[in-house]
C-alpha positions as CSV (number, residue, x, y, z in Angstrom):
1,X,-6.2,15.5,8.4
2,X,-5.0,17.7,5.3
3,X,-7.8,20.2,4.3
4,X,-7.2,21.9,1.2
5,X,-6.2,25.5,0.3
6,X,-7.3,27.7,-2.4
7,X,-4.2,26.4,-4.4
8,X,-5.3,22.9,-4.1
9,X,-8.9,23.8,-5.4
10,X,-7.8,26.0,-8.1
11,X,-5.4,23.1,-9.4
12,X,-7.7,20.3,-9.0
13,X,-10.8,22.3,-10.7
14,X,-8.5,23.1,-13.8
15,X,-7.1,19.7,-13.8
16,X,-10.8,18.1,-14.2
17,X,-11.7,21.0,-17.0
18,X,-8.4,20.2,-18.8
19,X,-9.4,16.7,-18.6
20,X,-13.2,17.3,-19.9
21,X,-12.1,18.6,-23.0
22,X,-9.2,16.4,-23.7
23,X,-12.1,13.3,-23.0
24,X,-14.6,15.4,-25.6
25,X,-11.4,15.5,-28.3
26,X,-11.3,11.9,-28.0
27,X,-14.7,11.0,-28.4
28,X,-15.0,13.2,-31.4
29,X,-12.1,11.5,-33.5
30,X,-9.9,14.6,-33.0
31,X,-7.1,12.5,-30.8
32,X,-6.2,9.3,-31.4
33,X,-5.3,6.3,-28.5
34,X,-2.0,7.4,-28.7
35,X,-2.2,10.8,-28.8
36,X,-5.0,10.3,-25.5
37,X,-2.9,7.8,-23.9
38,X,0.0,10.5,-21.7
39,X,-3.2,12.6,-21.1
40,X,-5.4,10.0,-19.7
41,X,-2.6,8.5,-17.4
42,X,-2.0,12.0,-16.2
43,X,-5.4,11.9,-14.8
44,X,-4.9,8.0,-13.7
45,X,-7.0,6.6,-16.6
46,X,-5.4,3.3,-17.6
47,X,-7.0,1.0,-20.4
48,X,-7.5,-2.7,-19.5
49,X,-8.6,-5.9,-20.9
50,X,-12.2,-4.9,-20.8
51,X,-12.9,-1.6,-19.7
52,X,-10.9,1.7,-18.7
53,X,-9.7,2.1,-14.7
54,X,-9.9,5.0,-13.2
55,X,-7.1,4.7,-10.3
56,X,-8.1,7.4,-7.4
57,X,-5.7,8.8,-4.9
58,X,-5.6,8.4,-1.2
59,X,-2.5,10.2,-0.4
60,X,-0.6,8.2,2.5
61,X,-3.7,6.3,2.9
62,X,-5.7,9.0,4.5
63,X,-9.6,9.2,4.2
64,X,-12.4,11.3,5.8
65,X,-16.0,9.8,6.2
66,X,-17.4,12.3,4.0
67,X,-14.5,10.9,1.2
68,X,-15.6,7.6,1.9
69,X,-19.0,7.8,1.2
70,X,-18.5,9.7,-1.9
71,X,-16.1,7.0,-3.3
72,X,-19.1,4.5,-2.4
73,X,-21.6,7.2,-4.3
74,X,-19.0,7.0,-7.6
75,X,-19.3,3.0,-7.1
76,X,-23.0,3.0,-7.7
77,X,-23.6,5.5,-10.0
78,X,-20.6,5.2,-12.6
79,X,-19.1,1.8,-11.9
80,X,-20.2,-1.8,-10.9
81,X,-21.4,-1.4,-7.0
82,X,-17.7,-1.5,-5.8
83,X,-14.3,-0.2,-5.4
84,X,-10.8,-2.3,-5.5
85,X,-8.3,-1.1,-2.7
86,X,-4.9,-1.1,-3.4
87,X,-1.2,-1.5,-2.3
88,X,-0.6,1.8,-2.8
89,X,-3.5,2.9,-0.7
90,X,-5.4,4.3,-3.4
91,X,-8.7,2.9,-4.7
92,X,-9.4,1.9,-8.0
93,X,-12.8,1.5,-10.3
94,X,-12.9,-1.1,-12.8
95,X,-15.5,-0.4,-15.3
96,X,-15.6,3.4,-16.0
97,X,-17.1,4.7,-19.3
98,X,-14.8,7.1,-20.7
99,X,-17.7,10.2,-21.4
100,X,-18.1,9.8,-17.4
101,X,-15.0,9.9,-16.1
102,X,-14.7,13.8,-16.2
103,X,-17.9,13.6,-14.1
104,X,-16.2,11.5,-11.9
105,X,-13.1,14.1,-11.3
106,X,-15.5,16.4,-10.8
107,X,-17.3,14.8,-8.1
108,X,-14.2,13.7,-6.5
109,X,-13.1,17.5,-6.3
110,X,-15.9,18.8,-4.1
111,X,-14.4,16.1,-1.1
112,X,-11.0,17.2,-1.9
113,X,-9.8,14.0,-3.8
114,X,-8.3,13.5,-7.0
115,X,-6.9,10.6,-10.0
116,X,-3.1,13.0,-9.9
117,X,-0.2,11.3,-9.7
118,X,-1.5,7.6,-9.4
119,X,0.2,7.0,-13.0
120,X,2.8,8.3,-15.7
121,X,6.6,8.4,-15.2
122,X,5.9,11.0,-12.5
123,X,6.6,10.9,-8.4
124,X,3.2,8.6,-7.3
125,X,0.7,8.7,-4.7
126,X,3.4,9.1,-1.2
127,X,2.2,6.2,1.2
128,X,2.9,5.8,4.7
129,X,2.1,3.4,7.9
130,X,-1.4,3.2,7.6
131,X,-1.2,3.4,11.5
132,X,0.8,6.7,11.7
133,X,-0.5,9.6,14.3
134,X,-2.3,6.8,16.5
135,X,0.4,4.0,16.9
136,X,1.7,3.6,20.3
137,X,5.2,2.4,18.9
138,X,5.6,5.4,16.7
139,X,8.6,7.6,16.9
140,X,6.7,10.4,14.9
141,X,4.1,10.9,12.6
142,X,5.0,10.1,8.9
143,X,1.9,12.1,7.7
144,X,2.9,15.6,7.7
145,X,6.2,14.8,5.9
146,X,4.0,12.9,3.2
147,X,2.2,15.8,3.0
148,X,5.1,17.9,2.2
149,X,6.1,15.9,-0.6
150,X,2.9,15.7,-2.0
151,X,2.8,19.2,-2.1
152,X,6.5,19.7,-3.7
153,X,6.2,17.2,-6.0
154,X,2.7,17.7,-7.6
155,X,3.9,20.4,-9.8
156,X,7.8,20.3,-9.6
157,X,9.1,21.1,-13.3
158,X,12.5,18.5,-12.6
159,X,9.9,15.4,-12.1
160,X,7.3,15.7,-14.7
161,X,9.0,13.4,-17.2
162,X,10.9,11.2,-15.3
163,X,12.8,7.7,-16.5
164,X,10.3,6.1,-15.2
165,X,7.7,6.1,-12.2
166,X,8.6,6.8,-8.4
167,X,7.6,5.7,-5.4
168,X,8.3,7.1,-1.8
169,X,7.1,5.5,1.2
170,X,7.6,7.0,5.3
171,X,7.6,5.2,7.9
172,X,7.9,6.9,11.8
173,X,7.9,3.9,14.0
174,X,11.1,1.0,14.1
175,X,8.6,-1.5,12.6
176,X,8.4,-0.4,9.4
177,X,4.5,-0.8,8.4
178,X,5.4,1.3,4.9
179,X,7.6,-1.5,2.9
180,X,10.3,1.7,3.0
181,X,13.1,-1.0,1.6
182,X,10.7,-1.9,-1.2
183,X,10.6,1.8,-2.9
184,X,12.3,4.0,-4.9
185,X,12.9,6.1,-1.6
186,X,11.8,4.9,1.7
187,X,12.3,7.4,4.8
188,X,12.6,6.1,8.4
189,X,11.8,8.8,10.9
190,X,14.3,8.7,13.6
191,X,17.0,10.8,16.1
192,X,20.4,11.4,16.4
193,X,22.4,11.2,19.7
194,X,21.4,14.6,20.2
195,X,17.6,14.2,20.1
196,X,17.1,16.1,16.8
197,X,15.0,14.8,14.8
198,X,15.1,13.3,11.1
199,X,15.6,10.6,8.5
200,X,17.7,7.3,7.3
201,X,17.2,7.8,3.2
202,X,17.4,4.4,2.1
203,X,17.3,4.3,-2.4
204,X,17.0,1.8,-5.2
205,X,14.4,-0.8,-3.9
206,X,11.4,-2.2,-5.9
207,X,9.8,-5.0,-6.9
208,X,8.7,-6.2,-10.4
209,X,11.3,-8.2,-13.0
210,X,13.8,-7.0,-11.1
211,X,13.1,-7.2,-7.7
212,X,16.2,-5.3,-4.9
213,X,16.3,-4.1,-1.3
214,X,17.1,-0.1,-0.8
215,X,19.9,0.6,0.5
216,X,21.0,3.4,2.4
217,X,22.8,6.2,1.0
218,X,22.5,8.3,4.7
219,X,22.0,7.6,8.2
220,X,20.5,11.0,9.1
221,X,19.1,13.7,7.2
222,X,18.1,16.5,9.3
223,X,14.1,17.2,9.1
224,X,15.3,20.9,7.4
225,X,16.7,19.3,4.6
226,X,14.3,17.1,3.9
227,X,12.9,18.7,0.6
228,X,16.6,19.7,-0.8
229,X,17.6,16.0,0.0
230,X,14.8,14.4,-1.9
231,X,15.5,17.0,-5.2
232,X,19.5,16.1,-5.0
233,X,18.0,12.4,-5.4
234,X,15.9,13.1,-8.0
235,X,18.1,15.1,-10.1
236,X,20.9,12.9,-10.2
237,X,18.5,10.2,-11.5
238,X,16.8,12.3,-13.6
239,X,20.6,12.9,-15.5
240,X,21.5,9.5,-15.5
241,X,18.1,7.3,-15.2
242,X,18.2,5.6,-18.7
243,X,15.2,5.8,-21.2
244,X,16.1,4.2,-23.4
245,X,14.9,1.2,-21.8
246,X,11.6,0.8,-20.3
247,X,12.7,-2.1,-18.1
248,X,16.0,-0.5,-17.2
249,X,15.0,2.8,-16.3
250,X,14.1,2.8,-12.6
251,X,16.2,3.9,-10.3
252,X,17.2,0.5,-8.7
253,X,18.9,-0.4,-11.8
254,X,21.0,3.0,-11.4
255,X,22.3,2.4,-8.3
256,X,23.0,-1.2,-8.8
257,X,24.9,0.0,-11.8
258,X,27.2,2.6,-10.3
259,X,27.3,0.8,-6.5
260,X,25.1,2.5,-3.3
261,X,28.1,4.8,-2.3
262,X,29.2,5.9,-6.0
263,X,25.4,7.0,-6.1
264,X,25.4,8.7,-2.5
265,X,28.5,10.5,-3.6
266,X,26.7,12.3,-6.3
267,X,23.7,12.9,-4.6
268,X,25.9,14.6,-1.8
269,X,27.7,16.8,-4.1
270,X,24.2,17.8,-6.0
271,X,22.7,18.5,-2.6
272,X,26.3,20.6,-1.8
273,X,24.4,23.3,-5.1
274,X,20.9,23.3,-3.0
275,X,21.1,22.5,0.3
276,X,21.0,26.2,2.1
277,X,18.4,27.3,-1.0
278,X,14.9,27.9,-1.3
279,X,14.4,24.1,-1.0
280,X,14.8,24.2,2.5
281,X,12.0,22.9,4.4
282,X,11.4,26.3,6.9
283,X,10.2,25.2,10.6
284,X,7.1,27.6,10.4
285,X,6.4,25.6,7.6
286,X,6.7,22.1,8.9
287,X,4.5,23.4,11.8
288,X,1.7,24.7,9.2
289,X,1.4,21.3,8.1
290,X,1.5,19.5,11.0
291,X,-1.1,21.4,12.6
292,X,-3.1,19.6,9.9
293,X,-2.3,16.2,11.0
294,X,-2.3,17.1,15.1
295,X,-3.7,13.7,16.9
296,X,-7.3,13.6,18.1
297,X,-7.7,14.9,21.7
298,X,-8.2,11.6,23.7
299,X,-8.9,11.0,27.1
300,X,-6.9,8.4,28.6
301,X,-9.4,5.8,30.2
302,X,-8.3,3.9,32.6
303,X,-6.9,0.3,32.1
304,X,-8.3,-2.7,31.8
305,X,-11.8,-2.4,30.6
306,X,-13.7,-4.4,32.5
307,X,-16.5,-4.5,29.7
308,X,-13.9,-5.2,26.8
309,X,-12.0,-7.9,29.2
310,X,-15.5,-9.4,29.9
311,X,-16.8,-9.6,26.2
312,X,-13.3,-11.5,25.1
313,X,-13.9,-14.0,27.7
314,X,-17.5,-14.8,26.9
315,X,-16.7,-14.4,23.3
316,X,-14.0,-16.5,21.2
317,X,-14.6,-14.9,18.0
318,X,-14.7,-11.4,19.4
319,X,-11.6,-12.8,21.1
320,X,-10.2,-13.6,18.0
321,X,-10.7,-10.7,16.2
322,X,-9.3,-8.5,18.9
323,X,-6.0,-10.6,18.9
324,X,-5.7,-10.5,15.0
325,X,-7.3,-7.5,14.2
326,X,-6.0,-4.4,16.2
327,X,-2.9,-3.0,17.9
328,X,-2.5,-0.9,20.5
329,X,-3.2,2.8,20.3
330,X,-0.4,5.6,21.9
331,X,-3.4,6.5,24.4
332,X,-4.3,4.2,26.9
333,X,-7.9,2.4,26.5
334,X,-8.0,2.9,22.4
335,X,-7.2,0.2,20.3
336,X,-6.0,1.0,15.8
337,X,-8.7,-1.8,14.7
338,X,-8.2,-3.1,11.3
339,X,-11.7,-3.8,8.6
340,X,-10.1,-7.0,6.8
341,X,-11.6,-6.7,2.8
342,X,-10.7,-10.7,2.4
343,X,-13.8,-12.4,3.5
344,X,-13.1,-16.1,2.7
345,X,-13.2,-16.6,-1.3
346,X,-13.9,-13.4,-1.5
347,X,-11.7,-10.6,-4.2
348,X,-9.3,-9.1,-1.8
349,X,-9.2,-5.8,-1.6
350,X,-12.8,-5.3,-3.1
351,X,-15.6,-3.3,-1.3
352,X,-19.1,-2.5,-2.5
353,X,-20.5,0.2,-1.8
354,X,-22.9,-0.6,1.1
355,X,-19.6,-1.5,2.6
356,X,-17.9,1.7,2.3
357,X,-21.5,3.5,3.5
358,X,-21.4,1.3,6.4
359,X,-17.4,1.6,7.0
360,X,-17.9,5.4,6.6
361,X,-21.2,5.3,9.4
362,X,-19.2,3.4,12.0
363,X,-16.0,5.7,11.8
364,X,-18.5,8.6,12.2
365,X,-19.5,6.3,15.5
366,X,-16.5,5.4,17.3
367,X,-12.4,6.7,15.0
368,X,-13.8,10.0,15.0
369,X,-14.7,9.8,11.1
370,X,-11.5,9.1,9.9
371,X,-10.3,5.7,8.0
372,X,-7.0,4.6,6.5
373,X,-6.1,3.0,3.8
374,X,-3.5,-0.4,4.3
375,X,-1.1,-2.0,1.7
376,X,-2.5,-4.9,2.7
377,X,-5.5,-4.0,1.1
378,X,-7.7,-3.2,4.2
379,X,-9.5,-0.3,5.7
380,X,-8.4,0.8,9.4
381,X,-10.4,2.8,12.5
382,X,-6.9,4.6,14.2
383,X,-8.9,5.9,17.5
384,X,-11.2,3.2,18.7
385,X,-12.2,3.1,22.2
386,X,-12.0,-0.4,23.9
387,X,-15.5,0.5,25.3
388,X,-16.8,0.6,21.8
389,X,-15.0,-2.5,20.0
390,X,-18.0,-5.3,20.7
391,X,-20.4,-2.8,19.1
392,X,-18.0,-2.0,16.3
393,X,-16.8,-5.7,15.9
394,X,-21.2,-6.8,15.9
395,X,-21.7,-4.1,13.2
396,X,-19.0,-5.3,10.9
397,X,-19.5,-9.2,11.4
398,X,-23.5,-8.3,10.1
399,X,-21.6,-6.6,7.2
400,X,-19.7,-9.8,6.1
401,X,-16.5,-7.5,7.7
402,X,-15.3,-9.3,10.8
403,X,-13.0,-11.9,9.9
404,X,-10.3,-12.2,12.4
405,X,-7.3,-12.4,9.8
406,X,-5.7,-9.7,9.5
407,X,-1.8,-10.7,8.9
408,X,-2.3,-14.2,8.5
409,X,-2.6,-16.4,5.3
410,X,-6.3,-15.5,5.0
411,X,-4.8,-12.0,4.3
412,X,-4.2,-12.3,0.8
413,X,-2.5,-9.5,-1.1
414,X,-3.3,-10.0,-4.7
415,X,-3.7,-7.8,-7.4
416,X,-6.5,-8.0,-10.2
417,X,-4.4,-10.2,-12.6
418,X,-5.9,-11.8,-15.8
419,X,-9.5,-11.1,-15.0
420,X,-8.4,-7.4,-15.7
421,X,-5.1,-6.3,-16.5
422,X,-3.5,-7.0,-20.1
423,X,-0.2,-6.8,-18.4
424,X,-0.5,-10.1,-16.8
425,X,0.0,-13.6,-18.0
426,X,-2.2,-15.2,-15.2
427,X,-5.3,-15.0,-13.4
428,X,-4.8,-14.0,-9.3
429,X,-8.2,-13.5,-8.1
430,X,-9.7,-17.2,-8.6
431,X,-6.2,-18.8,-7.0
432,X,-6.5,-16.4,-4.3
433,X,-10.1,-17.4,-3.5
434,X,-8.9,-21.0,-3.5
435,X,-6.5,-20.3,-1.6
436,X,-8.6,-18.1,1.3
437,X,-11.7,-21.0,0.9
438,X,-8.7,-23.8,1.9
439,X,-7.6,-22.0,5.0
440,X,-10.9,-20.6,5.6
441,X,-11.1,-21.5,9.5
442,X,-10.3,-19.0,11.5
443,X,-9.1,-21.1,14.5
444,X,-6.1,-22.5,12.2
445,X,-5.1,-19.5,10.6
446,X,-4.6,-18.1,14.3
447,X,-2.7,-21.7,14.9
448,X,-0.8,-20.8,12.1
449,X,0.1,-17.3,13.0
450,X,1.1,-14.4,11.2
451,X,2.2,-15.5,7.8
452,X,2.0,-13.4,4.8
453,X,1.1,-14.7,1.4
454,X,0.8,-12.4,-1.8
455,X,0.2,-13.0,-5.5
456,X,1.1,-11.4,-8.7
457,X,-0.8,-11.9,-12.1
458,X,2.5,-11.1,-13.8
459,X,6.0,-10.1,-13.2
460,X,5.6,-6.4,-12.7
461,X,4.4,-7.6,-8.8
462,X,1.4,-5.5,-8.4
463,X,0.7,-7.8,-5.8
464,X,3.8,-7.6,-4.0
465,X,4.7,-11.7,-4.5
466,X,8.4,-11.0,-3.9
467,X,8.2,-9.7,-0.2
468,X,5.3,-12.2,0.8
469,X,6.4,-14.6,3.4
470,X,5.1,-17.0,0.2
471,X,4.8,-15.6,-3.1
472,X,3.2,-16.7,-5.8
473,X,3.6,-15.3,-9.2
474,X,1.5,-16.3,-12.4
475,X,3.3,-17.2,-15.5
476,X,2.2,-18.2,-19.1
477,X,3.4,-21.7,-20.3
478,X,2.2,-22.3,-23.4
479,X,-0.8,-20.8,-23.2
480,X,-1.5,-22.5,-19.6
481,X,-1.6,-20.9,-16.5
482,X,1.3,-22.1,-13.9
483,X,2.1,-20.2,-11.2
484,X,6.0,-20.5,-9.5
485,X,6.4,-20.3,-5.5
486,X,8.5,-18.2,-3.5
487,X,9.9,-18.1,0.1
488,X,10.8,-16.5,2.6
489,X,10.5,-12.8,1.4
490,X,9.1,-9.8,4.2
491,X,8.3,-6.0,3.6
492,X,9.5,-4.8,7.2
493,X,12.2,-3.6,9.2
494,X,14.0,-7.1,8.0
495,X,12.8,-7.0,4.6
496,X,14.3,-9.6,1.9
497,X,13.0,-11.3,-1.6
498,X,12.0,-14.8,-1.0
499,X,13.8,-17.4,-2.4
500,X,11.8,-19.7,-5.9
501,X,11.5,-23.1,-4.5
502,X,10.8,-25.3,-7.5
503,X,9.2,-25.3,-10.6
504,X,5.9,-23.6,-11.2
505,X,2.7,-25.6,-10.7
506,X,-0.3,-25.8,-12.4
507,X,-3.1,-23.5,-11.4
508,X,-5.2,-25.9,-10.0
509,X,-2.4,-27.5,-7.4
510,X,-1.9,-24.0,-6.2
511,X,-3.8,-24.3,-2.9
512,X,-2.3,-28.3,-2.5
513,X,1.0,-27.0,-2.8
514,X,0.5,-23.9,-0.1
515,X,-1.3,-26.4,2.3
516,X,2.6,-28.3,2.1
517,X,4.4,-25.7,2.7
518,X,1.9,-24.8,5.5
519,X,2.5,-28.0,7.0
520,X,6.2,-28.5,6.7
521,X,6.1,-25.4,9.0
522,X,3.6,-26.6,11.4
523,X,5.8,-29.4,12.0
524,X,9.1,-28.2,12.0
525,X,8.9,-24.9,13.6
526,X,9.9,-24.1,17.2
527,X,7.5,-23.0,19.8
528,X,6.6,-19.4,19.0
529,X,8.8,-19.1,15.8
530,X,7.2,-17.5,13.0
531,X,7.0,-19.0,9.2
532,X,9.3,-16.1,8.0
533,X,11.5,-17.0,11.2
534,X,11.2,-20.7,11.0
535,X,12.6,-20.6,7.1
536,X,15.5,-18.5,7.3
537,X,16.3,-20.8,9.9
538,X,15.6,-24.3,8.2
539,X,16.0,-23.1,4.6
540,X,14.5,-24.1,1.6
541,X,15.2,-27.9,1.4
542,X,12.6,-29.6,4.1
543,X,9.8,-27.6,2.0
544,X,11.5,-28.3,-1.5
545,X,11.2,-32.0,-0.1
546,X,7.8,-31.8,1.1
547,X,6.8,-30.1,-2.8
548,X,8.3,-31.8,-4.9
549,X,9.7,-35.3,-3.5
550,X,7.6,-37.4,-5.3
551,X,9.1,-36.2,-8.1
């Protein structure tokens, strides 16, 4: 794990002192909301419906215990008794007075955390595979290079007023665990034909009112370049990104504009100017940071566990959870267990405080006190021994933390919606609930099977709606809340948009129309197929028929 150097302190410490009196300006009448405004989003202070956020970053997703617990201490003392975890593996607090949230920078800087680059038209919190450094189908880590871009990009003069925000994502493994194709840049870790290691640069994807896959603009960038690469990318868009525009000016609209190779073409013959400069990425210095990031020394115990074996057969929700709820780890006997955050009708993504003590206690116990952060909106152990997953699994079911969903439709993504945001037209918490309290058994989610199912408040797909296996987005008719379907859509390796089905339905048919679609699957798929699998191959018109036939 990334420790900070006297750099990083120096930085952060001004950052939190430039902020104090900036807050104390405000609060004295000497800067208005709109003179505040670019200052408090530098320092990822948004204003909502109610109250001001305070968005917190976890770069690529990466948490000690000791960070842990002092998120859960800022919970308590300056918020509501919780935390919202995000898609962007960050964590966000809800109801921050604005006199206290210098206090809470300040806290946050003696654990080596920060609110930098989690707003503003600047290059956001890098995320990553939440699994990275402990997955067992992982061609490298993604971390270290996450690191790196952290670092360049933090203070880089080129990106401090961009068109509009960024977002890069890594991935090192072929299932893509990052939504790479979703992001601004997305980087999949891979080798050439003669072993050497680097990246496929895919550009131009995101989400929101105008939703588009990345496409890729180079098939390998040696690991060297990396840095150069990344500043040809943003310096061409940077020229050309419009501003005029606010919902124009991301780079997806760019590259749709001038076509994937016109847009390659100029990023090669910026990169030509830098390529052999100072931006090169030096090996002593990709070792430096990945010394950071080396993996846990593990000793490989020997397989299968008798114990482990025996406590799934005497067990069916231990069972369950095992099957759901973890992967296997690159060392033999070790398991990467995921914490879901979406009890049924529960907030997804929220964690109280005596939660995040309790997460932070058993990584202590049994991942070696590290935690990740997931875009799915779930906390992650990355090294825990098979011996030790009953006693884990015991801990987190007394904690309300043991449901055995992870990746199916009890896994709701959702963002905050109308109960917070004054972006959105819609409430997505309550349908969310309804929606986790209809499938709430856990033996017909795992009949199911892996299905994703994420939800938007608004069109600016916080909640990812576009890439969920369904989406549903929340729309404002009239003054009434609808909300319209989508299908077939994925975030990995084969992402797509899914497809709008019909018209929108009324908030309260939201969970009767999912439990349709849910079934038109269940009886036309074919043994072992997936939902995502089952509609690309059936298409939209058995579950158009099933949703709307009466009409």
């Amino acid at each position: 794990m990334y420790r900070y150097d006297e750099f990083d302190h120096r930085f952060v410490q001004e950052r939190v002192q430039q902020f104090r009196k900036q807050v104390d300006r405000r609060l004295a009448g000497e800067l208005t909301e709109d003179e505040f405004k670019p200052l408090r989003l530098m320092n990822g202070l948004y204003l909502q419906l109610h109250a001001y956020m305070l968005r917190v970053a976890v770069p690529y997703g990466v948490l000690s215990s000791r960070q842990m617990r002092k998120l859960a201490e800022i919970a308590r003392e300056y918020d509501h008794g919780y935390g919202h975890f995000t898609t962007r593996q960050n964590i966000q607090y809800n109801w921050p007075k604005l006199e206290e949230t210098p206090a809470i920078l300040e806290e946050l800087a003696e654990v080596e955390m920060h609110a930098i680059q989690t707003s503003g038209n600047c290059i956001r919190n890098v995320t990553a595979d939440p699994f990275g450094g402990a997955a067992a189908d992982e061609l490298a880590d993604p971390r270290p290079y996450a690191e790196m871009i952290r670092q360049w990009s933090s203070l880089h003069p080129e990106f401090s007023f961009l068109p509009r925000k960024f977002k890069i994502a890594v991935t090192g493994a072929a299932r893509d665990r990052a939504a790479i194709k979703v992001h601004d840049i997305g980087l999949q870790i891979v080798r050439n034909e003669a072993g050497e290691l680097g990246f496929e640069v895919v550009v131009g994807g995101g989400q929101g009112r105008t939703p588009v896959i990345a496409k890729t603009i180079r098939r390998f960038l040696p690991e060297r370049h990396l840095l150069s690469y990344l500043e040809a990318i943003l310096r061409v868009y940077n020229q050309l990104g419009r501003r005029d525009n606010i919902y124009k000016a991301r780079i997806k609209i760019l590259v749709n504009q001038v076509g994937a190779e016109a847009f390659a073409a100029m990023v090669e013959e910026e990169w030509e100017q830098i390529r052999d400069g100072t931006v090169d990425l030096p090996a002593e210095e990709v070792a430096r940071i990945a010394a950071y990031f080396e993996p846990p020394v593990l000793e490989p115990i020997e397989e299968p566990n008798r114990d482990f074996e025996t406590k799934r057969f005497e067990d069916p929700a231990f069972a369950a959870w095992v099957r759901s709820n973890s992967v296997p780890h690159k060392v033999p006997g070790y398991l990467i267990a995921t914490i879901s955050l979406k009890p049924a009708g529960g907030i997804p993504g929220d964690a109280t405080a005596e939660q995040m003590d309790l997460i932070a206690d058993l990584a202590d116990r049994y991942s070696l006190s590290e935690i990740r952060v997931s875009k799915e909106q779930n906390l992650i152990l990355p090294h825990l021994a098979k011996a030790d997953a009953y006693a884990l699994w015991q801990a987190l079911r007394e904690a309300d933390l043991a449901e055995a969903n992870a990746g199916m439709i009890g896994d709701i993504i959702a963002c905050p919606g109308l109960d917070y945001c004054n972006l959105a037209n819609a409430r997505s918490i309550p349908v969310a609930q309804a929606i986790s309290q209809r499938f709430s058994s856990i033996t017909r989610q795992h009949d199911i099977g892996q299905l994703t199912l994420n939800i938007s408040g608004c069109i600016n797909a916080c909640g990812h709606h576009h890439v969920g296996n369904i989406g549903i987005l929340g729309v404002d008719k009239r003054g009434e809340e609808f909300y319209q379907i989508t299908l077939g859509g994925s975030s990995d390796q084969d992402a797509a948009l899914g497809e709008i089905v019909g018209p929108a339905v009324p908030a309260d048919s939201v969970a009767d129309a999912i439990e349709s679609i849910v079934e038109t699957y269940l009886t036309e798929r074919n043994e072992e197929e997936s939902f995502v699998e089952a509609y690309r191959r059936l298409g939209p018109a058995p579950f158009k028929e099933r949703l709307y036939g009466a009409h």
